[in-house]
C-alpha positions in Angstrom: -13.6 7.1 10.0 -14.8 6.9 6.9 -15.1 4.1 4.3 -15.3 3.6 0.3 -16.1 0.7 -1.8 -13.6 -0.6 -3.4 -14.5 -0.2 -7.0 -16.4 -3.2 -8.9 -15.6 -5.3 -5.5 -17.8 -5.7 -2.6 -15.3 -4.3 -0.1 -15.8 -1.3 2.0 -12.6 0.1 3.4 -11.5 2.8 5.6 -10.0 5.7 3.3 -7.1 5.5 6.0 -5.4 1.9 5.1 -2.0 0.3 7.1 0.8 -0.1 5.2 3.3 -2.8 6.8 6.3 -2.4 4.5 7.8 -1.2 8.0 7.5 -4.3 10.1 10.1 -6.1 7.4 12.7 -3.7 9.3 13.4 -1.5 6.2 12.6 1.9 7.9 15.3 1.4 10.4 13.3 -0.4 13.0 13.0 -4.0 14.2 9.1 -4.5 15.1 8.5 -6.6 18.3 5.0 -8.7 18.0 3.9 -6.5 20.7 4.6 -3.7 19.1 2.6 -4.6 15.9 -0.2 -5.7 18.1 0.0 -2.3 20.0 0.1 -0.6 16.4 -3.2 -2.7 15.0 -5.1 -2.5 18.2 -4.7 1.4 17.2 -6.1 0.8 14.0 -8.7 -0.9 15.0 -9.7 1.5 17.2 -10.0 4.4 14.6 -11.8 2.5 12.6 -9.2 1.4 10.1 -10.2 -1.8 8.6 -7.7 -1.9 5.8 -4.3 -3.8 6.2 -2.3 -3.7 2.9 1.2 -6.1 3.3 3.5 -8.0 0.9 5.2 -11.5 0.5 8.3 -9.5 0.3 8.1 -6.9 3.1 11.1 -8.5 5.4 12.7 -12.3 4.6 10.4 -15.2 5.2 7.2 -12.7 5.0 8.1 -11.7 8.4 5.5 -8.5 7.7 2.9 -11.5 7.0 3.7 -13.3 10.1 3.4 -10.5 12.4 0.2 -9.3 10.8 -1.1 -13.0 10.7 0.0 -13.7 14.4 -2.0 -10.6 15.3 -4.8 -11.9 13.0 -4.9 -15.0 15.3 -6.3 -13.5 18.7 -8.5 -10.9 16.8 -11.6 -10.8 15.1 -10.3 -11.7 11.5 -13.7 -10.7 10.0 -13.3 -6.9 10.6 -10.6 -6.9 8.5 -9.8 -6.7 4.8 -6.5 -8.3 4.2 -4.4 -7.2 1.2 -1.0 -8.7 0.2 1.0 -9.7 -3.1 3.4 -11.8 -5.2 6.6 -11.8 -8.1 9.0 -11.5 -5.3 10.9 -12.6 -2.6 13.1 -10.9 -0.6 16.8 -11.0 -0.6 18.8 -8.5 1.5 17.6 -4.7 2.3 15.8 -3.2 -0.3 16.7 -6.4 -2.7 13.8 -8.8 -4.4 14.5 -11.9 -6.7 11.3 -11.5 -9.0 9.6 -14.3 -9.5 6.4 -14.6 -11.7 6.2 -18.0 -12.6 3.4 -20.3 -12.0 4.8 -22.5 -9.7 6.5 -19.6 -7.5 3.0 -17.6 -7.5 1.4 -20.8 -6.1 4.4 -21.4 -3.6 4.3 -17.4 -2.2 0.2 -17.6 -2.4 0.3 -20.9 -0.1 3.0 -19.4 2.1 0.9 -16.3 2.4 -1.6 -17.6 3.2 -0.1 -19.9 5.9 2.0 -16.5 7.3 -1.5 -14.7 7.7 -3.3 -17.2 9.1 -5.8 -16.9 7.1 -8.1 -19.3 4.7 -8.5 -16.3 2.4 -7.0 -13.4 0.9 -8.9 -10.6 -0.1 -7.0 -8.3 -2.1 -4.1 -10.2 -3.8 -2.2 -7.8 -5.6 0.4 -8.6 -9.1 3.6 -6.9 -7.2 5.6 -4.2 -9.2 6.1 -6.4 -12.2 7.2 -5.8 -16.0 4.7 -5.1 -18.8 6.2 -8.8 -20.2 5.1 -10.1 -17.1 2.2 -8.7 -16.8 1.0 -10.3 -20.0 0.9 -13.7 -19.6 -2.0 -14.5 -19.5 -1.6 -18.2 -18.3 -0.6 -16.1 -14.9 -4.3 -14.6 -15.0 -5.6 -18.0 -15.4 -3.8 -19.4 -12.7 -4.9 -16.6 -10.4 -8.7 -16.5 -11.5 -8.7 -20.3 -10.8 -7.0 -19.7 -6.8 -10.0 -17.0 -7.0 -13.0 -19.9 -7.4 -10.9 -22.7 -5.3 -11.8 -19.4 -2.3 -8.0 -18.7 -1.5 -8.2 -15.2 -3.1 -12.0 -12.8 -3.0 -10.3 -10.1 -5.5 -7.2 -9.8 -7.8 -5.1 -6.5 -7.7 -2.4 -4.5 -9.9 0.2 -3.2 -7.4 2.1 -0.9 -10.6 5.8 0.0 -10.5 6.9 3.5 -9.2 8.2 4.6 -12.3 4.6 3.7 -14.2 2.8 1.6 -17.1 -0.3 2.4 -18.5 -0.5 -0.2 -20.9 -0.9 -2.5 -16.7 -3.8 0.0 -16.2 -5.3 -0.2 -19.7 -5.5 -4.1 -19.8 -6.0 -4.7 -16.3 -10.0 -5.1 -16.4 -9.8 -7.8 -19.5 -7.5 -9.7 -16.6 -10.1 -10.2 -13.8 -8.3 -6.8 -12.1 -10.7 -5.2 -9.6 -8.3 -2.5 -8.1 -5.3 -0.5 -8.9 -3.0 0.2 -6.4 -0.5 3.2 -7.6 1.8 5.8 -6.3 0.0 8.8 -5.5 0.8 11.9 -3.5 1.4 16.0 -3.9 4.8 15.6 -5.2 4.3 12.9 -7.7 0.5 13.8 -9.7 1.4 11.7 -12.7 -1.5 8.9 -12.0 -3.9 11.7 -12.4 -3.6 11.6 -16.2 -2.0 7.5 -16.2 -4.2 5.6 -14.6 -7.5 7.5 -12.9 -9.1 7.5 -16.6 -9.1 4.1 -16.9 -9.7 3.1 -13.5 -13.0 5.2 -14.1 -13.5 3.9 -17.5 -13.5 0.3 -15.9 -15.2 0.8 -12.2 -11.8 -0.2 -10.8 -10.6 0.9 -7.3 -7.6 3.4 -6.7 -5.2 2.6 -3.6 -2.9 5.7 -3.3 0.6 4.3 -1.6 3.0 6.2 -0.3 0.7 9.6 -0.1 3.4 11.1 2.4 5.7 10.6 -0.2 8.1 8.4 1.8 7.5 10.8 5.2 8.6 13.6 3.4 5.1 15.4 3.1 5.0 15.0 7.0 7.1 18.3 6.8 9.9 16.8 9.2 12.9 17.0 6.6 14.5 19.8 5.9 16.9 20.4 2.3 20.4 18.9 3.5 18.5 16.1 5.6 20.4 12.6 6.0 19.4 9.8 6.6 20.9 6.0 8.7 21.9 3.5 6.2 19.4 0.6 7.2 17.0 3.7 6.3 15.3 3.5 2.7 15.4 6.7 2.0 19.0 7.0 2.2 18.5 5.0 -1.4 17.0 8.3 -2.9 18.7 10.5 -5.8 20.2 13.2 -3.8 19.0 16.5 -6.0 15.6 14.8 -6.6 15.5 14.5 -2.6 16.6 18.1 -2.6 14.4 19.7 -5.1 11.6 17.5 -3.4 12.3 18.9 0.3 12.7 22.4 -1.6 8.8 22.3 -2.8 7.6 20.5 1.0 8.5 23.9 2.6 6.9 25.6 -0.7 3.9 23.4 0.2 3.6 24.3 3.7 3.5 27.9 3.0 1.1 27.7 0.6 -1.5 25.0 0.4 -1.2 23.6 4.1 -4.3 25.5 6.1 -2.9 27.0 9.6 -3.7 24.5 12.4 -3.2 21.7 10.3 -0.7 18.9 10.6 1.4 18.3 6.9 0.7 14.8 7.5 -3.1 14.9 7.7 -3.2 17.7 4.9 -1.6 15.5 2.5 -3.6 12.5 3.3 -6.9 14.5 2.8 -5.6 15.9 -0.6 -5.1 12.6 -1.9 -8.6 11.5 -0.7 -10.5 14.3 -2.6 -10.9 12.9 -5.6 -13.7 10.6 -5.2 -11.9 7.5 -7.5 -8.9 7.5 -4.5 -10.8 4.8 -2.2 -8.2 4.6 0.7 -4.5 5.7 0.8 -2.0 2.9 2.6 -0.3 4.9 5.2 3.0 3.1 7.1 3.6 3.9 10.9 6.3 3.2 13.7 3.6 3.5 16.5 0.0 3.7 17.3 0.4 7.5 17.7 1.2 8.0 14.2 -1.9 5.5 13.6 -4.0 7.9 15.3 -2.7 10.9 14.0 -3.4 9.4 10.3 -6.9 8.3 10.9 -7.9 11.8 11.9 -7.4 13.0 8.5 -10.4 10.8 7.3 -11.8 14.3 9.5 -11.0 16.8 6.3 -12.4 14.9 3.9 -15.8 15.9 2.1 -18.0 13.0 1.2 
């Protein structure tokens, strides 16, 4: 494995980071305790230290619980613990947003309580509008959680669909690291945000760099998908053209002998600035098989 610093913060992490969005059972799959344990026990051992998670990843932060419960009977130390607030879930693949002082507190105390943890040390602003993002009584609120020693750094977790004017301001907020979708299909944070994450020593967290598993070259055009599925939520001819240039990809950029997966991984990892990409899995072979694409990256 091999590990970054996080931008202006102290923290070293594994370029290969877990993402637990799956453990709220929105990719079709309930997640047992044991089966989260068996899936961080796999991270562990490839030397993935990075666990990114979410107050709204499942109802009642059930992805927070099961991390935390795991958190409980393991060395807590070896890990860097990322999560985030504005939300709560409400059904599949529905949030009530919820910025507010008082519910930040609430869903930072809960957090906290769900992880099992006395700190938090990434604690990400969660997909919120440019209105939001702006108040800056929310900033003063979170620097003063950050000296009382329930948060070590504050994050910008930044819509799908983009803001620059989040990346542009973040630094005169206390924001030490960007986390932003990245991947071979969707290059747009490249010119958005990588400039002034550079201009302002912040950290970049690539999410979803297999493009929602559709880099793992699985999917073919015409592919469906169960309903309890998020991807069954995608535009159809955007999922179309999108499967259209994965087999493009694979016949053209993907090196024989390597896996999709691990080639599109290692291509978000090249540029320096990237300093881990969050990866989701529904077992600890698709742990493993992630980690080894730390193997095709040049430091």
């Amino acid at each position: 494995m091999l590990y970054r610093t996080l931008g202006k913060t102290n923290l070293r992490v594994s370029v290969i980071g877990l993402g637990t969005w799956q453990f709220g059972g929105e990719w079709g799959v309930n997640f047992s305790q044991e089966q989260v344990d068996a899936i961080l026990d796999a991270a562990a051992d490839c030397g993935i230290n990075l666990i990114d998670t979410a107050e709204c990843y499942g109802p009642e932060h059930l992805s927070e619980k099961l991390v935390g419960d795991y958190l409980s009977r393991r060395d807590r130390s070896r890990w860097t613990v990322a999560t985030k607030f504005g939300h709560r879930f409400k059904s599949f693949m529905s949030r009530d947003d919820d910025f507010s002082i008082g519910g930040v507190q609430k869903q930072l105390d809960d957090s906290l309580k769900a992880l099992r943890v006395g700190t938090i040390d990434l604690y990400q602003f969660h997909s919120g509008s440019d209105a939001v993002f702006q108040n800056q009584e929310l900033w003063s609120f979170l620097a003063e959680q950050k000296r009382a020693g329930k948060i070590r750094h504050i994050g910008l977790s930044i819509l799908q669909k983009g803001s620059e004017l989040q990346a542009r301001e973040a630094a005169k907020f206390g924001v030490e690291a960007l986390q932003v979708f990245y991947n071979r299909l969707d290059r747009r944070a490249e010119e958005i945000y990588f400039p002034h994450a550079q201009n302002n020593n912040l950290g970049i967290l690539a999410r979803v760099p297999l493009a929602s598993g559709l880099l793992t070259g699985k999917y073919k055009p015409g592919a469906n998908f169960a309903a309890n599925d998020v991807r069954a939520t995608f535009d159809a001819e955007k999922l179309k053209r999108d499967l259209a240039e994965v087999e493009r990809l694979q016949k053209t950029e993907v090196p024989s002998g390597v896996p999709m997966t691990q080639w599109a991984m290692g291509w978000c990892l090249r540029n320096l600035i990237v300093s881990s990409v969050i990866c989701g899995c529904k077992n600890p072979g698709q742990v493993s098989s992630n980690a080894d694409a730390a193997g095709l990256v040049a430091e």
